[in-house]
C-alpha positions as CSV (number, residue, x, y, z in Angstrom):
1,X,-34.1,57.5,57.5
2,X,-34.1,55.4,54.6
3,X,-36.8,57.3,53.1
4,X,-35.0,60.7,53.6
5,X,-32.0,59.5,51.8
6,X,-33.8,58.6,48.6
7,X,-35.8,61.7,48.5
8,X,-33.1,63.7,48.6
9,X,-31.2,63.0,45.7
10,X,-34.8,62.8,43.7
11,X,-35.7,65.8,44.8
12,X,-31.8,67.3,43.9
13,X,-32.4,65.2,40.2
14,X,-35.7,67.0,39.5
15,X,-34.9,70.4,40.4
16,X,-31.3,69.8,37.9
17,X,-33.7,68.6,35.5
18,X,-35.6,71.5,35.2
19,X,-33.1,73.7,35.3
20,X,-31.4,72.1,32.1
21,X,-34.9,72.4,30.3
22,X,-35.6,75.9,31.5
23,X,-33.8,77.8,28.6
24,X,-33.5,76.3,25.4
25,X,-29.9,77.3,24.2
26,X,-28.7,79.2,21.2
27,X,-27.7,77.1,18.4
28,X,-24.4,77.0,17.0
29,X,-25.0,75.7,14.0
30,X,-27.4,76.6,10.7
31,X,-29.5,75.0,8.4
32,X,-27.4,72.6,5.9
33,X,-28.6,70.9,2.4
34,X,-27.8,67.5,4.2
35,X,-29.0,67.6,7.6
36,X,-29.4,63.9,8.5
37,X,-25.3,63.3,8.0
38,X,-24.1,66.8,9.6
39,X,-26.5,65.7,12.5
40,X,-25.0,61.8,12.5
41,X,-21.9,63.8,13.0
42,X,-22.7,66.1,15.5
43,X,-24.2,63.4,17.7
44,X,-21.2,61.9,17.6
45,X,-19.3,64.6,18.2
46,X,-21.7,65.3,21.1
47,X,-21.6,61.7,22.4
48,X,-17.7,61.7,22.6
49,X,-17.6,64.7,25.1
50,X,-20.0,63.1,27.0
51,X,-18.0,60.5,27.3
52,X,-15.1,61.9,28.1
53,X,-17.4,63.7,31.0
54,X,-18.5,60.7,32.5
55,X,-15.3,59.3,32.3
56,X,-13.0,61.6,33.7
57,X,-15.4,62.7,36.9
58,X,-16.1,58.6,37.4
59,X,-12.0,58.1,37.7
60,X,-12.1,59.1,41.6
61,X,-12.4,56.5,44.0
62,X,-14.5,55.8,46.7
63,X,-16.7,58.8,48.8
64,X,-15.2,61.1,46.6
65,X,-16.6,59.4,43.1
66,X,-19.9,59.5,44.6
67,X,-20.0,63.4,44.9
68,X,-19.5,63.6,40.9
69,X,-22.4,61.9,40.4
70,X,-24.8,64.5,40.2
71,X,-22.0,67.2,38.9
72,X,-21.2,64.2,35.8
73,X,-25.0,64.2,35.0
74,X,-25.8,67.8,34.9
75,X,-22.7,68.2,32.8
76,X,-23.6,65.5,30.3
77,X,-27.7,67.1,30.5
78,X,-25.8,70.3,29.1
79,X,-24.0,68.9,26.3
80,X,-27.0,67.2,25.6
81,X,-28.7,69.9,25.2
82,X,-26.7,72.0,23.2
83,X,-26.6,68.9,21.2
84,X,-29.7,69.1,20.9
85,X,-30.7,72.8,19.7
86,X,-27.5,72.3,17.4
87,X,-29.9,69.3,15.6
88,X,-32.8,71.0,15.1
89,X,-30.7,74.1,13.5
90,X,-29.5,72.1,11.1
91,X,-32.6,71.6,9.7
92,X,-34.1,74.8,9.9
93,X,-36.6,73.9,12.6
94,X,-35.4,75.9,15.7
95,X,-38.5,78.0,16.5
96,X,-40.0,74.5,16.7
97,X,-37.6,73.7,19.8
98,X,-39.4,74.6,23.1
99,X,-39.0,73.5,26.8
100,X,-41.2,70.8,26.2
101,X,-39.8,69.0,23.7
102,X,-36.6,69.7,24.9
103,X,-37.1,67.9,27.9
104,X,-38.8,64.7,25.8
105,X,-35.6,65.1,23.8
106,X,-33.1,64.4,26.6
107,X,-35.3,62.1,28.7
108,X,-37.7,60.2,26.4
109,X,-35.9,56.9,26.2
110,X,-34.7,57.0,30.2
111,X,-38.5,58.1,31.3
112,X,-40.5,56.6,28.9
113,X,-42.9,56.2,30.7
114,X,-44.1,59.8,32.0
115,X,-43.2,61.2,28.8
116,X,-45.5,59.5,27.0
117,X,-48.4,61.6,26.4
118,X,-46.1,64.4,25.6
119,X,-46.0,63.9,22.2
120,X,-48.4,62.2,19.9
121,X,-48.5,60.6,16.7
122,X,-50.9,62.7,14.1
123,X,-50.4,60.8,10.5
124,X,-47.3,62.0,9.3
125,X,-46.8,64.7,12.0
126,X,-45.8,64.3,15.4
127,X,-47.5,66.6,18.1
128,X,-45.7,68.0,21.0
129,X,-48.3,68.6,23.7
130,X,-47.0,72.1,25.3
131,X,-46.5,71.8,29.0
132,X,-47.5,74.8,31.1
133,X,-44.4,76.0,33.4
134,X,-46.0,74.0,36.5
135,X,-46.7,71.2,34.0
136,X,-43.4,71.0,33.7
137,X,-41.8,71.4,36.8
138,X,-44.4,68.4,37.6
139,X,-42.8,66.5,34.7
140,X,-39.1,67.2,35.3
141,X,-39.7,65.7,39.3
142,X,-41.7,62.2,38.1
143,X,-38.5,62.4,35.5
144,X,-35.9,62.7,38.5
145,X,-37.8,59.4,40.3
146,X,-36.7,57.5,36.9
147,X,-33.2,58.9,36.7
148,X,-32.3,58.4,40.3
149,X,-32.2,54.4,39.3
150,X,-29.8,55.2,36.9
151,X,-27.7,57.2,39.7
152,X,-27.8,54.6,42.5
153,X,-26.0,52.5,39.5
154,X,-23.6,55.6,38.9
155,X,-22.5,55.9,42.8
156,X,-22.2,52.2,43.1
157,X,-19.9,52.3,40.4
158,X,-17.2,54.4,41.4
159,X,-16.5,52.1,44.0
160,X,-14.4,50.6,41.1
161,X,-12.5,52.9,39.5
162,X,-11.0,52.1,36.3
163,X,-14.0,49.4,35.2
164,X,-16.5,51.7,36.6
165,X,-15.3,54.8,34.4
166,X,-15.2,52.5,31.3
167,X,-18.6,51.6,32.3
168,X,-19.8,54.8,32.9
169,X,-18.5,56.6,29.9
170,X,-19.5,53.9,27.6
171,X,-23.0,54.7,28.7
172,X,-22.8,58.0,28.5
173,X,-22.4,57.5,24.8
174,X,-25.1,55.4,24.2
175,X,-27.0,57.5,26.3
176,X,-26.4,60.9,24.4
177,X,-27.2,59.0,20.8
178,X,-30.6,58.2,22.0
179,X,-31.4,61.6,22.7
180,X,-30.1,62.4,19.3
181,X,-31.9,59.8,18.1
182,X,-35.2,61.3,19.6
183,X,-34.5,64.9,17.9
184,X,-34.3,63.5,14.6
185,X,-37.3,61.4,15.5
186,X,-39.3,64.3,15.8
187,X,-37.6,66.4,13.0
188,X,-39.3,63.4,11.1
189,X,-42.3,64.6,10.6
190,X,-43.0,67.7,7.8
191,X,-42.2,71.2,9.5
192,X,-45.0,73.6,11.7
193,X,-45.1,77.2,11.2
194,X,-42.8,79.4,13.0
195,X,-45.4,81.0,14.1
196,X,-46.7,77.7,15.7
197,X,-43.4,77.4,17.0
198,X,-43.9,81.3,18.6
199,X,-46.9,80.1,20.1
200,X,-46.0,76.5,21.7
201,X,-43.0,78.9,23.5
202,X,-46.1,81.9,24.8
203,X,-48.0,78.5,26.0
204,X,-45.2,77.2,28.0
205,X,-44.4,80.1,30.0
C-alpha cells in the first residue's frame, strides 16, 4: 500500500515533467545590447509570479491544500519555462534552446544528480549532450523521484496555512532564480551555430 502511494505521485511528477519540457516556448522577448541586466530583471520578474503562484494555491487548508500541490508545481514549471526561453532570447541564443537543455535549465539544481552528464564542460564551452525523445522521457521520470521529496515537504505544509504559504512561496523564489541562474550558466560559454542549434533539435525528436 505504502509503495503504491509513493509511486503514484512519482509517476504523476514525471509525466508533468515531460510535458513542461516537451515544447520549448516562443520567446517574448529579443536580443538586447545588455543582456545580463534585462535577464537579472526578468528573473525577477519571473521569480515574483512564481511566488505569488505558490503562495496563493498553498493558502487552503488541510485536504484541500494538498490537491494544489501538483497544480502549484506545474504552474510555477510553466513560468519557469517561459522564463527561461525569454533568457536565452535576450541574448540572441534561442535556436540554441532545445528539450534538453530546457529540462537541465529547470531541474539542474533540484536533480543534480541525474542531470549531470547532460551537459559537459569543453574549455570555454559548455556542451549540452542531446537526449533522444525516450532519453528523455527516461530522464524526466528519475527527475520526478527527486522532485517528489520536495512535494511530500509541499503537502505537509499546507497543513499550516499562513506559515506554510510564506514558506512555500519564499521557495518558490529561490527556486525559480536558480533556474535562471542555470540559463545564464550556460549562455556563458561563446555561442554555437544556429545550425548546431537546428541539429541538437532533429537529434531530440
Amino acid at each position: 500500500m505504502h509503495d503504491d502511494r509513493v509511486h503514484e505521485p512519482t509517476a504523476e511528477l514525471g509525466g508533468a515533467i515531460e510535458r513542461v519540457v516537451a515544447d520549448v516556448p516562443a520567446p517574448r522577448t529579443h536580443r538586447v545590447d545588455d543582456p545580463d541586466e534585462a535577464a537579472e530583471r526578468l528573473a525577477r520578474s519571473a521569480a515574483k509570479r512564481a511566488a505569488l503562484v505558490a503562495g496563493s494555491l498553498a493558502l487552503p487548508p488541510g485536504p484541500l491544500g494538498v490537491l494544489t500541490v501538483l497544480p502549484d508545481l506545474y504552474l510555477i514549471w510553466q513560468t519557469q519555462r517561459q522564463m527561461v526561453a525569454d533568457i536565452f532570447a535576450l541574448y540572441g541564443r534561442s535556436a540554441e534552446l532545445t528539450r534538453t537543455s530546457m529540462l537541465y535549465c529547470l531541474f539542474r539544481h533540484a536533480a543534480s544528480h541525474v542531470l549531470r552528464d547532460v551537459v559537459v564542460r569543453s574549455g570555454q564551452r559548455f556542451i549540452v549532450n542531446q537526449l533522444s525523445s525516450r532519453a528523455l522521457s527516461s530522464a524526466a521520470g528519475k527527475v520526478g523521484v527527486a522532485v517528489s521529496r520536495r512535494v511530500i515537504g509541499r503537502a505537509a505544509s499546507r497543513w499550516i496555512p499562513v506559515a506554510g504559504a510564506a514558506a512555500v512561496s519564499a521557495y518558490a523564489y529561490w527556486d525559480t532564480l536558480q533556474v535562471a541562474r542555470t540559463a545564464r550558466r550556460l549562455l556563458d560559454s561563446p555561442p554555437q551555430a544556429s545550425a548546431g542549434g537546428n541539429a541538437a533539435r532533429a537529434h531530440e525528436a
